[in-house]
ZAMARGU-4260 file (C-alpha; in steps of 0.2 Angstrom, whole numbers, plus 5000, padded with zeros to 4 digits):
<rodrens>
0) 5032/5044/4697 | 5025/5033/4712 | 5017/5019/4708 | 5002/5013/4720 | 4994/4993/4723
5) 4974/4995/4727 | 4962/4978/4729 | 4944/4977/4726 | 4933/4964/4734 | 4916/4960/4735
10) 4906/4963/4751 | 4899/4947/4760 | 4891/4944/4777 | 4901/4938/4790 | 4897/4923/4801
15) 4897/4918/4819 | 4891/4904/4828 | 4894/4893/4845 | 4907/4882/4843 | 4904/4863/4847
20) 4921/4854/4848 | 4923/4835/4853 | 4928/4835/4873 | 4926/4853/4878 | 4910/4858/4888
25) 4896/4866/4880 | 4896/4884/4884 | 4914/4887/4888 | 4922/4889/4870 | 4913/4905/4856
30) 4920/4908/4840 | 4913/4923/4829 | 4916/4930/4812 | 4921/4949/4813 | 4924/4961/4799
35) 4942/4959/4797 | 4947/4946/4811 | 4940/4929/4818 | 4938/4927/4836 | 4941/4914/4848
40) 4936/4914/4867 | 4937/4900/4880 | 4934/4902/4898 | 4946/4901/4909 | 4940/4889/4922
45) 4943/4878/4909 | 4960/4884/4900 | 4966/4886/4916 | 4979/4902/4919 | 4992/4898/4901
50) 4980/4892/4888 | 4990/4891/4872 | 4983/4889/4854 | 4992/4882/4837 | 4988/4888/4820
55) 4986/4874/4809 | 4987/4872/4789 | 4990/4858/4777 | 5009/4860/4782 | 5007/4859/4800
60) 5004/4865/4817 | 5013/4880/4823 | 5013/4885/4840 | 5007/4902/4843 | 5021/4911/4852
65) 5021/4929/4858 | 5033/4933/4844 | 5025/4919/4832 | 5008/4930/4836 | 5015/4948/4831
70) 5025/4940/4815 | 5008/4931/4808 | 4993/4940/4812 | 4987/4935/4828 | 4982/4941/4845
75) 4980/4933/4862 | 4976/4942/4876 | 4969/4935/4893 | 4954/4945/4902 | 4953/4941/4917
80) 4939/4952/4919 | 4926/4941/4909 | 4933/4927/4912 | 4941/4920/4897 | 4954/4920/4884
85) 4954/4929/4868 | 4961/4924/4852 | 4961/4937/4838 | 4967/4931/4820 | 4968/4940/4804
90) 4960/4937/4788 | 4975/4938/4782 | 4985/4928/4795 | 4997/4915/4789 | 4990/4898/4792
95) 4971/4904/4784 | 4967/4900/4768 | 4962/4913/4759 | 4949/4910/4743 | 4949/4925/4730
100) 4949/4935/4745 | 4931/4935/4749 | 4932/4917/4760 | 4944/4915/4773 | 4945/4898/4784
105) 4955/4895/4801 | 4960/4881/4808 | 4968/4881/4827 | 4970/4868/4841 | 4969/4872/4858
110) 4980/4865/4872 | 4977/4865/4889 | 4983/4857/4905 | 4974/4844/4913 | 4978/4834/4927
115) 4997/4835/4926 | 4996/4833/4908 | 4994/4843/4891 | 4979/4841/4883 | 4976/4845/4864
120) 4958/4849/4858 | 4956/4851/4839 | 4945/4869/4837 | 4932/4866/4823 | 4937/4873/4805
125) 4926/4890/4803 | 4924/4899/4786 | 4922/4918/4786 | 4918/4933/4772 | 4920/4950/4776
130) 4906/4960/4780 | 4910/4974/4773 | 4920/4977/4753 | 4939/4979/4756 | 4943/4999/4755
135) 4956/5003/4743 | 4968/5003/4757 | 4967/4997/4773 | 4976/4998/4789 | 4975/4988/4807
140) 4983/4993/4824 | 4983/4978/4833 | 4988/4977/4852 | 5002/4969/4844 | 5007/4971/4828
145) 5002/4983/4812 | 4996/4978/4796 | 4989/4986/4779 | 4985/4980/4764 | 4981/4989/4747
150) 4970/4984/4732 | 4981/4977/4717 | 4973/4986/4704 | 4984/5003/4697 | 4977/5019/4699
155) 4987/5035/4693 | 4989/5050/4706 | 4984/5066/4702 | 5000/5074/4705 | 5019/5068/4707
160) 5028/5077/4718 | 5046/5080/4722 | 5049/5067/4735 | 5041/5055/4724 | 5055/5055/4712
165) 5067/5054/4726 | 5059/5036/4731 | 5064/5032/4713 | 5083/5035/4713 | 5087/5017/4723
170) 5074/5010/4712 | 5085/5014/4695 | 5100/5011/4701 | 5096/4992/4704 | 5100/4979/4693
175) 5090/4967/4699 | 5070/4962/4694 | 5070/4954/4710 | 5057/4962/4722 | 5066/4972/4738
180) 5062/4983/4750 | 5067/5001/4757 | 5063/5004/4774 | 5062/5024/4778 | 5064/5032/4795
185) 5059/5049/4801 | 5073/5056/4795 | 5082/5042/4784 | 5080/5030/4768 | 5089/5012/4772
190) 5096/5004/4758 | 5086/4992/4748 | 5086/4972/4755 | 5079/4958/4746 | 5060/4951/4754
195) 5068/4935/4758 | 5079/4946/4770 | 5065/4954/4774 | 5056/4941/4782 | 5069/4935/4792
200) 5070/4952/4799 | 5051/4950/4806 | 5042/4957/4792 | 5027/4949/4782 | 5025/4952/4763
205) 5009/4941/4756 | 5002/4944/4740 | 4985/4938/4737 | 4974/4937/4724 | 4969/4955/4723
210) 4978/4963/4739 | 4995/4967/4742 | 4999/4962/4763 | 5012/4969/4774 | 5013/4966/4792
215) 5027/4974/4806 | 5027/4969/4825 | 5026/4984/4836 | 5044/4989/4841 | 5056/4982/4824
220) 5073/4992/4824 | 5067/5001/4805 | 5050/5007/4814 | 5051/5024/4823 | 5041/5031/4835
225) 5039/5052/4837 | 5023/5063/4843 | 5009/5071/4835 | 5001/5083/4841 | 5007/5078/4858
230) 5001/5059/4855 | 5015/5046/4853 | 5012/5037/4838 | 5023/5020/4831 | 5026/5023/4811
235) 5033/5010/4800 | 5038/5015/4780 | 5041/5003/4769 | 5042/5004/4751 | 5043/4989/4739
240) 5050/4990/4722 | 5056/4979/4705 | 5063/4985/4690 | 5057/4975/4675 | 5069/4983/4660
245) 5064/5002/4659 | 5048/5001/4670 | 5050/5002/4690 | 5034/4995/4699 | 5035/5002/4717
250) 5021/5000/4731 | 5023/5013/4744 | 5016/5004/4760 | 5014/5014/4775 | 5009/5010/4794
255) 5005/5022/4809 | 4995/5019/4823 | 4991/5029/4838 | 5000/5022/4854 | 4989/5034/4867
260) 4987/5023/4883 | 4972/5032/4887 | 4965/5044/4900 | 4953/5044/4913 | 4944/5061/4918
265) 4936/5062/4934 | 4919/5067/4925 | 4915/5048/4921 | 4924/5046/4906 | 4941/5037/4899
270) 4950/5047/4885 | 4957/5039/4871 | 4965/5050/4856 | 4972/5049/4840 | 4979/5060/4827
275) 4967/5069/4814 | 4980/5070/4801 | 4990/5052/4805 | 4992/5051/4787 | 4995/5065/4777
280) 4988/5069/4761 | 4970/5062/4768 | 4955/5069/4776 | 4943/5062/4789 | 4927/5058/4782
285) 4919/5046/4795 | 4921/5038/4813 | 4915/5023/4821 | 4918/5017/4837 | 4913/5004/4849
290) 4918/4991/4861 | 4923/4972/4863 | 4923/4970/4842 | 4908/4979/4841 | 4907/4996/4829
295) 4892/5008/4826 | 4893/5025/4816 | 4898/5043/4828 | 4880/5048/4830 | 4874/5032/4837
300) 4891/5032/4848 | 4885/5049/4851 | 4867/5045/4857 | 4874/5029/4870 | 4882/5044/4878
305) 4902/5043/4870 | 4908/5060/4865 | 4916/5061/4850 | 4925/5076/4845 | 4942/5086/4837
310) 4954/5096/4846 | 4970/5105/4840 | 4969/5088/4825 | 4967/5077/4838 | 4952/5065/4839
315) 4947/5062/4855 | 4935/5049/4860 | 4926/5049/4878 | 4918/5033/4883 | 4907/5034/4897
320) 4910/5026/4913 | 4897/5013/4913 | 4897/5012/4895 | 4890/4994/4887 | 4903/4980/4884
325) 4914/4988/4898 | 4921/4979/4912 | 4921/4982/4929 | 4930/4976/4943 | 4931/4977/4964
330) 4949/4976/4974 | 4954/4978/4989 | 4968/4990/4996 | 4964/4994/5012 | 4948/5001/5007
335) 4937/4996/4992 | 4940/5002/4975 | 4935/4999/4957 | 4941/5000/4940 | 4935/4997/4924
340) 4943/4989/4907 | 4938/4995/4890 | 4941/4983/4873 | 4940/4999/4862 | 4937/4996/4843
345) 4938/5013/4831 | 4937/5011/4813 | 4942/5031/4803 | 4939/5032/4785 | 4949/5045/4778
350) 4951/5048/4756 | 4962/5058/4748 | 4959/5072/4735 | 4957/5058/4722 | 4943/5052/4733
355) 4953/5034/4736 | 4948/5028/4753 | 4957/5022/4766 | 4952/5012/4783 | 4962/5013/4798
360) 4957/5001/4813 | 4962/5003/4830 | 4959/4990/4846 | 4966/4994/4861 | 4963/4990/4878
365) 4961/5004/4891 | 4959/5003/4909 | 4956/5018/4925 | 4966/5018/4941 | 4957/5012/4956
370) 4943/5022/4961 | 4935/5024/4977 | 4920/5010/4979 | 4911/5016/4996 | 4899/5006/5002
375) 4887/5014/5015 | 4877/5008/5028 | 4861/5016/5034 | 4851/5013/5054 | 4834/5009/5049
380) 4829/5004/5065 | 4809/5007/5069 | 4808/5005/5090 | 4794/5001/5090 | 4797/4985/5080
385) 4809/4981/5095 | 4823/4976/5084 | 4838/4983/5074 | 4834/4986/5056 | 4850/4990/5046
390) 4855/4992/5028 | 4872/4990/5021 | 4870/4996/5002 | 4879/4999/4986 | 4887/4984/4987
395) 4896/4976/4968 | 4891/4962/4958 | 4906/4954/4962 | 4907/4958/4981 | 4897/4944/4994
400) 4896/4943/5011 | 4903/4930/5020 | 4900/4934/5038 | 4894/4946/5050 | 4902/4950/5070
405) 4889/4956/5079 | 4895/4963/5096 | 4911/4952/5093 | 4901/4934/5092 | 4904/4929/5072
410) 4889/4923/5062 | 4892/4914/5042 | 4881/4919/5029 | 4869/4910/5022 | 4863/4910/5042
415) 4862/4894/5050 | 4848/4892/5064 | 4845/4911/5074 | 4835/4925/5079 | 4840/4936/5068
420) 4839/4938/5047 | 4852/4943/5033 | 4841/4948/5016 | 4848/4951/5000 | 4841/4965/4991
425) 4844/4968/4973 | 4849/4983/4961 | 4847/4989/4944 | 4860/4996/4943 | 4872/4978/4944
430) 4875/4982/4963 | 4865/4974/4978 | 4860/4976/4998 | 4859/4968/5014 | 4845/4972/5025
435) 4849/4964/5045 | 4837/4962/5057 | 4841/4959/5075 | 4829/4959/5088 | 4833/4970/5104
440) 4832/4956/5116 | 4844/4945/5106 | 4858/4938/5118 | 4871/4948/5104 | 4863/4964/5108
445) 4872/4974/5121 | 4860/4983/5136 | 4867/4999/5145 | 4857/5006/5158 | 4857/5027/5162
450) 4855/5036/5179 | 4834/5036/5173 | 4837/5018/5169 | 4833/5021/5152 | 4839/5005/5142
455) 4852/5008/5127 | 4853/4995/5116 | 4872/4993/5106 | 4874/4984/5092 | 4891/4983/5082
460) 4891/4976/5066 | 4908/4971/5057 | 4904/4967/5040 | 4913/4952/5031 | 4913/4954/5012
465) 4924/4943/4999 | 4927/4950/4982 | 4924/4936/4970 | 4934/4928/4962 | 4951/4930/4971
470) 4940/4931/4987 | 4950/4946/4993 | 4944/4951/5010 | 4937/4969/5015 | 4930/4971/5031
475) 4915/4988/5034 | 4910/4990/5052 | 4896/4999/5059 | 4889/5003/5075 | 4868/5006/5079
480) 4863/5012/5095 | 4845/5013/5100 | 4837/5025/5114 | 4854/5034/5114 | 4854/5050/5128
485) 4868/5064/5130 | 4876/5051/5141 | 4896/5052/5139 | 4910/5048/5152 | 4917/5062/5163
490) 4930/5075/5159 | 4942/5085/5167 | 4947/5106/5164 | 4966/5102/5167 | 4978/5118/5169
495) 4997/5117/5170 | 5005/5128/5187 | 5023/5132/5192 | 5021/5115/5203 | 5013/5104/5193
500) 4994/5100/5186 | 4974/5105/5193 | 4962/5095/5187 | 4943/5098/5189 | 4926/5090/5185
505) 4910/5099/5186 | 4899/5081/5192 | 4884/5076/5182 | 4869/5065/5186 | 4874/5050/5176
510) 4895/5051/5182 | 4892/5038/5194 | 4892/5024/5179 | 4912/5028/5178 | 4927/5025/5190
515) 4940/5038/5187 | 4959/5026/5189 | 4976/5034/5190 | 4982/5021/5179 | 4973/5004/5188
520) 4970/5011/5204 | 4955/5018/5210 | 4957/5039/5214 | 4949/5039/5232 | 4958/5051/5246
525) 4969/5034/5251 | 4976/5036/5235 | 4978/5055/5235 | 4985/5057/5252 | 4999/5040/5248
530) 5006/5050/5233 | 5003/5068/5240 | 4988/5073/5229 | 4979/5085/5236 | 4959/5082/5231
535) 4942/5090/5238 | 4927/5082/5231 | 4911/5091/5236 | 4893/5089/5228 | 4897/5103/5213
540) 4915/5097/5207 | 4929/5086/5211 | 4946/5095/5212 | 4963/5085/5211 | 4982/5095/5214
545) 4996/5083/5206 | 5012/5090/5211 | 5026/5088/5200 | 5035/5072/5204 | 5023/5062/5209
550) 5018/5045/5206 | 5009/5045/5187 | 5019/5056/5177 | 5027/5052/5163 | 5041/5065/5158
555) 5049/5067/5141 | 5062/5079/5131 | 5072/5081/5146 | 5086/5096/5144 | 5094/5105/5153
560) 5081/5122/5149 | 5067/5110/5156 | 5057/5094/5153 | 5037/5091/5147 | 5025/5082/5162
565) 5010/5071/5157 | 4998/5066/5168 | 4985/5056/5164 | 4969/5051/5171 | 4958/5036/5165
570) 4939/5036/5163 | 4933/5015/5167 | 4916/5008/5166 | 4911/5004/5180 | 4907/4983/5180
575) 4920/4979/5168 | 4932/4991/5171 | 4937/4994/5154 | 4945/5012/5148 | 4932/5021/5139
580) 4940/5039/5142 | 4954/5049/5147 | 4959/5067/5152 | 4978/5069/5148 | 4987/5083/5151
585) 5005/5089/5146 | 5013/5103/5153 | 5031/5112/5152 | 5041/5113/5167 | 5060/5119/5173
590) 5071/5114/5187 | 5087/5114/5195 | 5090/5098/5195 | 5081/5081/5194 | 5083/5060/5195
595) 5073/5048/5184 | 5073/5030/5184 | 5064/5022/5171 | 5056/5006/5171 | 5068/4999/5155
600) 5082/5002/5166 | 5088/5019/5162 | 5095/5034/5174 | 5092/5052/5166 | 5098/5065/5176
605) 5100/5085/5176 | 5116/5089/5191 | 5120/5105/5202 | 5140/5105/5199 | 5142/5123/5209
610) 5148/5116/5220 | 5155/5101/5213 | 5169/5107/5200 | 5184/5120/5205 | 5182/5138/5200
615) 5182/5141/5182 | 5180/5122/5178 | 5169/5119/5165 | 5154/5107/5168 | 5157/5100/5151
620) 5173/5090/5156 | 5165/5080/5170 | 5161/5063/5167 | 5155/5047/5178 | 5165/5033/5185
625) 5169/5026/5168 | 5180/5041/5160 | 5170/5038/5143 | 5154/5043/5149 | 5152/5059/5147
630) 5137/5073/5150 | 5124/5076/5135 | 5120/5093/5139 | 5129/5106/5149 | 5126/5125/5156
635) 5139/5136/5165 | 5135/5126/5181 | 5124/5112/5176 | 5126/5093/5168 | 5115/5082/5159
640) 5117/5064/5160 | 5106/5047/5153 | 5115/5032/5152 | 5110/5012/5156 | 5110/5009/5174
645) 5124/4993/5173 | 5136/5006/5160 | 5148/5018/5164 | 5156/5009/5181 | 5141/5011/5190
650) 5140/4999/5206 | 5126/4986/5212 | 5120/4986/5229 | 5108/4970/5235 | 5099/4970/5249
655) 5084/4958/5255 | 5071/4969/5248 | 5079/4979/5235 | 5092/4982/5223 | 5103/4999/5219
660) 5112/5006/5207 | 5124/5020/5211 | 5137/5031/5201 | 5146/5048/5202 | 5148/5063/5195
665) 5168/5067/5194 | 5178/5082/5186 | 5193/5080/5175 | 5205/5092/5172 | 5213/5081/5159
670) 5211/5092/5145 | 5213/5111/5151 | 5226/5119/5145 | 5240/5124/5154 | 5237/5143/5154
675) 5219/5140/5160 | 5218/5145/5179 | 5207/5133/5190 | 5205/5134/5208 | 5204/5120/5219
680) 5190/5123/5230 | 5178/5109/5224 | 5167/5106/5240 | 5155/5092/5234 | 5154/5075/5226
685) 5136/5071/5216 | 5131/5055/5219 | 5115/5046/5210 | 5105/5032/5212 | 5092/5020/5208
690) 5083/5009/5218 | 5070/4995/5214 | 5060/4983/5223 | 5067/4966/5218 | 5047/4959/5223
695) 5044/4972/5205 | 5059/4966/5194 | 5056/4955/5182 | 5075/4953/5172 | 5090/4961/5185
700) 5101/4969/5172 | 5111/4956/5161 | 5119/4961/5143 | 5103/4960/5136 | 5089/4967/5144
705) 5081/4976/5161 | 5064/4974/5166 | 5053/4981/5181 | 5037/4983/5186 | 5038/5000/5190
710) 5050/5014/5189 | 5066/5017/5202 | 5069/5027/5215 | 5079/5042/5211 | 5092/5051/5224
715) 5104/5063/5216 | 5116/5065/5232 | 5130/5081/5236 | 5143/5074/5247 | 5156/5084/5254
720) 5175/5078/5252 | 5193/5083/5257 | 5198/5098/5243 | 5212/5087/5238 | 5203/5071/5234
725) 5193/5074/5221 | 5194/5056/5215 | 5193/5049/5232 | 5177/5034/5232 | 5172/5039/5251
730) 5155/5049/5254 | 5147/5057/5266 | 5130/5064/5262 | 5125/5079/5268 | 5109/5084/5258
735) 5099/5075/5245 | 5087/5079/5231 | 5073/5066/5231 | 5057/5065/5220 | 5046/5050/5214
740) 5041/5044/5197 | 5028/5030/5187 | 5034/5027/5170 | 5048/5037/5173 | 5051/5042/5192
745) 5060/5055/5203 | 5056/5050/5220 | 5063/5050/5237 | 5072/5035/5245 | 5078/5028/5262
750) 5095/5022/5262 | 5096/5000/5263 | 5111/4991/5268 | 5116/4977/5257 | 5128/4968/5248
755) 5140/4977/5234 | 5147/4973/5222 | 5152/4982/5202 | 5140/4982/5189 | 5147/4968/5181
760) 5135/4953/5176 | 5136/4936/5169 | 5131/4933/5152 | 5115/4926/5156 | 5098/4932/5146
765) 5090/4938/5163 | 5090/4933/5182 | 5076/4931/5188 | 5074/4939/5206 | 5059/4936/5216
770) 5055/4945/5235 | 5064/4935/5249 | 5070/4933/5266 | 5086/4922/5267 | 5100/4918/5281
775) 5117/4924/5276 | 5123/4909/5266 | 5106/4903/5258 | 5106/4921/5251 | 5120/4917/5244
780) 5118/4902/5236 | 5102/4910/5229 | 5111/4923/5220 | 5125/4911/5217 | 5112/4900/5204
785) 5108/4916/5196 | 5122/4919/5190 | 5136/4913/5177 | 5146/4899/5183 | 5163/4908/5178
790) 5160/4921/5189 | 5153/4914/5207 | 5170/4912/5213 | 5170/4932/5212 | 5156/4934/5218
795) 5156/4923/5234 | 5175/4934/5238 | 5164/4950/5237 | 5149/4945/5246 | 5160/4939/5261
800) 5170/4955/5263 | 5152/4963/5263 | 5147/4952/5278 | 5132/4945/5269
</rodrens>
C-alpha cells in the first residue's frame, strides 16, 4: 500500500512594509510579505544593470547564483519595464528560518557597484506568516524551479491500486533504514539513491516541522518533459522511502507545471493555458488568477475583464490587453510599436475523491510581439485665426518630443524664445498630445502664390520624438497646407512610334509657375531644333517629336531583338528650379544595328556582318581585335558586342579637342570544321568608335576607372577591303551608321586627326585631361606627366611617328 506525508498549519496574516535600510535611498528599495514567497524589489537606477543579492543565516552568506537560485528557492528576475529588480524567495528557501511553520524570516544583503567598487548593503530582517493555512499538499511552478510540499500527518487512501504495489517492490528489497529516493520517468523507475546523493544531484529534501519539502530546478536529467493536451508540460516524480523492520514508510512526491509560453490573439488578449487534469486522480474545484503577486477569485478576474474558461481539459486564461498590473512598453523598428509584459500569478485548487486538497501555483512571465503603435496627426487650422493649428495625438507615456523641423529650420522642445507655441495635452488613457501653433506669417512658413495670386501657406512638420528611457529615436512627419487650389505641375500624354516618342500637354492657366527641362536645360525651340526635336507650341497645347537617338534617352536591355527608349522630361519650379515633376516614358524599339557609348566608359553595340563575314560563316565566330572577345548575342547575320572601351585591343586616338576609342569586328575561321564550305567573298570590315570631348572627361581610362561628363559619340563604320585580307588593319570607310546619346548615346561624329596609340595605360588611379591648345612638343610634355614614368619612353616613340 502507498503511504502519503500531509502538513497542517495554522492561517496567519501576511506582512508587508517599506523597507528602510542604512545607505540606500528612501524610495528605491520595497519588501512585501506574499502568501507563499517574500519579495524584494530595488530600482534599478540604483542597482545599476547586475545587482546581486546574498542569502544570509547564522552559517554565512551565500551568494545567490543562477544555479544557487533554482537549487534553494529563490528567484531573481530583472524587469526592465518598471524599473527594478525582483527577488523572489520561498518560505521554505534554505537560508530562512522557519518557526513551527507559521513564521518565517529572511535575511539577504544586497550588492551593488558604485563608483568602481562593490558595495554591500545589509537588507533588513523581515518576518512573515502565511496568509492563508497550508493545504494538504502544495505545489509552486516558479520561473525557475518546482517545488511541493505535503502535510506530515498520515492519512489512509481510499483505495490501493495496482501500480501502488509496484512502487513497493524497490522498497522491500532494501536492506537499509536509511532514507532514499526513486526518481520515475515517463516511461521508467530509476534505481533508488540515498538523499545525500540526492542533493548533490541538485535536489532539495527539507523536512520541517509539520511539512515534508522537495524542490527540483527546471531541466534536471530524472525530470521529463511530454505534452498534454497539446501543452508542454515539465514533470518530476520522485518517490521517498525507508524500511524500518516490516514497515515501509514511502512519500510519493510529485511536480508538473505547465511550460506554455503564452499566446497573444489579435482581439486584445494574451493566452496562457494549463492542463485541467495535470494531475491525475484530482478535480478542479477553483481558480484564481492575477498579476504582479496579486490573486483574486475567477468571478472577480472575470468582472476586470479576464476570461477564464475550459477547452478540450485545457484551462485557458485570457488577460486583457490593458489589464491592471500589466506593463507596457514603446520601441522603435522603423516605425513605432508596443508590447506589453504580463507577471501572471494563478493559484488551481484541485481534491481528490477523499476531498484532500491540493494547491498548484504558477508565475510566469508573458510578453506580445511588437504591435503597431500609430500615432496620428490631425490639421486643425482655423484661417481665420491666421495661423496653423496642428495636433499630433496618441502619443505613449514613455514617448517625448524632443524637437520639431518646421520647413527644414529645427526647433528643441521645451521652446526657447519664438512665435510660435508647442502645448502638451493630456490623456486618460496614459497616452498624451501636442497641439502646434504657427502663425501664417512666421518667417518658417513657406508662401506660394497662384495664377489668381491666391497665397498658399506650406508648412512641413517632422516630428522629433525619443522613447524613454533608451531615448531611441522615431521621427513622424506631416505636411499642412492652407488655401490649397487644384494647383499641380504639368503633364504630358506620351505615346511610343516606330521613330521614337510624342509628348503633348493641354496648357493650363497656372502652367506658367513651372519650366519644363530636358534634364537641366531649358526645352525652348533652340534646344529642339539643336537635338532635332521637332516641337509646335500654340495657345491650346504644346507638342514635342523626340526621334529615337537623340540627345535624352537613356536605352536599356539591349538584344539583338531590340532595346527599351526612356525619355524623360522634368517639371521645375520656376524661381528655384527644383524638380517637382516628371513625365517619363519608355518605349520598345528594334533596329538594324546601333552604337552606344556610355558615360562609365562602356561601347555596346548590335553589327550588320552581311557583308562582313564569307558565305556560310557564322556570326558567332567573329570576335574583336583581342581574339578573346567575343559577341554576346548573335543572329544569322547579326552580332552583339559590350565591352570596356580600353579592352579587347581596342586603340586610343588624341587629338586637341577630343579623344577616341576605336576596334574592329574580324571573322575567324579557326574553328570550322574542315568539311564546312565557306566562300571568300567577305566585302566589308566593321569598324566602331567612341569619341569624347576631353573639356567633358573627368578620369581618361586607367585600370581602375572611366569618367565623363556626357556620353560618347558612336560611329559603327563598313569599310571595304581586299577579299584576301581579312585581317589586314587598313580602312577605307565607305558608309557609316551614326546616332547620338545622353546617358547612353548613338550619335553621329566627324572624323579628327590625332595622335594614336594602343589602349594601353599606366597604372595610374586616373589622368586628369582638361580642354587645351598646345604646340607639338608642349602637348607632349602634357601628356607625358600624365602618365606612368615606366612607360613615357613608349609613348614619346609613338607620338613622334604620329607627327604630333
Amino acid at each position: 500500500m502507498a503511504f502519503g506525508f500531509c502538513i497542517s498549519v495554522a492561517l496567519l496574516l501576511s506582512l508587508w512594509s517599506r523597507a528602510e535600510t542604512v545607505g540606500i535611498p528612501d524610495g528605491v528599495l520595497r519588501m512585501e510579505c506574499r502568501d507563499r514567497y517574500f519579495m524584494i524589489a530595488v530600482d534599478l537606477s540604483f542597482t545599476g544593470d547586475e545587482p546581486h543579492f546574498e542569502a544570509v543565516d547564522e552559517t554565512g552568506a551565500y551568494a545567490i547564483t543562477q544555479q544557487y537560485a533554482a537549487q534553494c528557492g529563490y528567484s531573481i528576475n530583472v524587469h526592465p519595464l518598471p524599473g527594478h529588480v525582483e527577488l523572489r524567495a520561498s518560505y521554505f528557501s534554505c537560508q530562512t528560518q522557519n518557526k513551527d511553520d507559521e513564521m518565517f524570516t529572511f535575511n539577504f544583503n544586497l550588492n551593488v557597484t558604485q563608483e568602481g567598487k562593490e558595495v554591500t548593503y545589509p537588507l533588513q530582517d523581515k518576518t512573515c506568516s502565511p496568509s492563508l493555512p497550508w493545504s494538504p499538499r502544495e505545489v509552486t511552478c516558479e520561473t525557475n524551479y518546482m517545488e511541493v510540499s505535503v502535510r506530515s500527518e498520515v492519512t489512509c487512501p481510499s483505495g490501493t491500486k495496482k501500480d501502488d504495489w509496484n512502487s513497493l517492490k524497490p522498497a522491500h528489497r532494501s536492506t537499509t533504514s536509511d532514507w532514499q529516493v526513486m526518481f520515475q520517468t515517463d516511461d521508467e523507475q530509476l534505481p533508488p539513491i540515498n538523499i545525500s546523493d540526492a542533493r548533490k544531484q541538485g535536489y532539495v529534501f527539507l523536512l520541517t516541522e509539520g511539512r515534508l519539502v522537495f524542490r527540483a530546478p527546471y531541466g534536471q536529467p530524472e525530470s521529463f518533459s511530454t505534452e498534454v493536451n497539446g501543452v508542454p508540460v515539465e514533470a518530476v516524480h520522485a518517490t521517498i522511502f525507508s524500511r524500518q523492520s516490516w514497515v515501509v514508510l514511502m512519500v510519493d512526491l510529485v511536480a508538473a507545471c505547465s511550460m506554455d509560453e503564452g499566446l497573444y490573439h489579435e482581439s486584445g488578449y494574451m493566452m496562457w493555458e494549463t492542463p485541467e487534469m495535470l494531475y491525475p486522480n484530482l478535480d478542479g474545484q477553483q481558480i484564481n488568477v492575477g498579476l504582479k503577486g496579486e490573486l483574486v477569485a475567477q468571478p472577480v478576474a472575470e468582472e476586470r475583464g479576464y476570461i477564464v474558461g475550459k477547452q478540450n481539459n485545457t484551462i485557458q486564461i485570457c488577460i486583457p490587453e490593458n489589464a491592471e498590473g500589466r506593463y507596457r512598453k514603446s520601441a522603435v523598428d522603423d516605425d513605432l510599436y508596443e508590447f506589453y509584459v504580463y507577471h501572471l500569478y494563478l493559484e488551481q485548487i484541485l481534491v481528490d475523491e477523499d476531498r484532500v486538497e491540493t494547491r498548484i501555483r504558477f508565475l510566469r512571465t508573458l510578453a506580445t510581439p511588437l504591435l503597431p503603435s500609430p500615432i496620428f496627426a490631425e490639421n486643425q487650422t482655423v484661417l481665420e485665426e491666421n495661423m496653423f493649428t496642428v495636433y499630433l495625438g496618441d502619443v505613449p507615456e514613455d514617448v517625448q518630443l524632443a524637437a520639431v523641423h518646421l520647413n527644414g529650420h529645427e526647433f528643441t522642445v521645451p521652446l526657447s524664445v519664438s512665435s510660435f507655441i508647442i502645448t502638451k495635452v493630456g490623456h486618460p488613457n496614459n497616452t498624451h498630445g501636442y497641439k502646434l501653433k504657427v502663425p501664417f506669417e512666421d518667417p518658417v512658413v513657406l508662401h506660394q502664390f497662384s495664377k489668381t495670386d491666391a497665397l498658399h501657406y506650406i508648412l512641413n512638420i517632422n516630428y522629433t520624438l525619443t522613447v524613454l528611457p533608451e531615448k531611441d529615436i522615431y521621427y513622424h512627419m506631416e505636411s499642412v497646407v492652407a488655401l490649397v487650389t487644384d494647383v499641380s505641375p504639368p503633364q504630358f500624354d506620351a505615346v511610343c512610334t516606330e521613330s521614337g516618342i510624342s509628348f503633348k500637354l493641354d496648357h493650363r492657366p497656372f502652367d506658367y509657375l513651372w519650366e519644363i527641362t530636358i534634364d537641366s536645360d531649358l526645352l525652348t525651340s533652340e534646344l529642339a531644333d539643336q537635338h532635332g526635336y521637332t516641337m509646335i507650341n500654340d495657345s491650346n497645347s504644346l507638342l514635342l517629336e523626340v526621334p529615337l537617338f537623340s540627345h535624352g534617352y537613356e536605352y536599356k536591355n539591349v538584344s539583338l531583338k531590340g532595346f527599351f527608349g526612356t525619355f524623360e522630361i522634368i517639371m521645375r519650379d520656376l524661381e528655384t528650379s527644383e524638380v517637382q515633376g516628371s513625365t517619363i516614358k519608355t518605349c520598345p524599339f528594334s533596329t538594324t544595328e546601333l552604337i552606344m557609348c556610355s558615360t562609365d566608359g562602356r561601347m555596346t553595340v548590335v553589327a550588320d556582318l552581311a557583308l562582313a563575314i564569307p558565305n556560310g560563316g557564322n556570326p558567332a565566330r567573329t570576335n574583336l581585335r583581342d581574339q578573346y572577345c567575343g559577341p554576346k548575342e548573335t543572329d544569322g547575320s547579326r552580332a552583339l558586342f559590350s565591352f570596356s572601351l580600353n579592352s579587347c585591343g581596342a586603340t586610343v586616338k588624341l587629338n586637341s579637342e577630343n579623344v577616341t576609342y576605336e576596334n574592329e569586328i574580324f571573322y575567324s575561321k579557326k574553328f570550322l570544321r574542315p568539311s564546312k564550305v565557306v566562300s571568300d567573298n567577305a566585302k566589308e570590315r566593321v569598324t566602331m568608335q567612341c569619341t569624347y570631348p576631353l573639356s567633358g572627361l573627368h578620369r581618361l581610362f586607367s585600370v581602375h576607372r572611366f569618367e565623363s561628363d556626357a556620353a560618347g559619340i558612336g560611329s559603327l563604320l563598313h569599310t571595304t577591303h581586299p577579299a584576301a585580307g581579312l585581317q589586314s588593319p587598313t580602312i577605307q570607310p565607305t558608309s557609316a551608321l551614326t546616332t547620338t546619346l545622353a546617358t547612353t548615346t548613338l550619335a553621329a561624329t566627324r572624323r579628327a586627326t590625332g595622335s594614336y596609340k594602343p589602349a594601353l595605360h599606366p597604372p595610374s588611379r586616373y589622368v586628369k585631361v582638361t580642354r587645351f591648345r598646345y604646340p607639338s612638343n608642349a602637348r607632349f610634355q602634357y601628356l607625358a606627366k600624365a602618365m606612368n614614368k615606366g612607360v613615357r619612353q613608349s609613348m614619346q616613340t609613338k607620338l613622334n611617328a604620329a607627327h604630333i
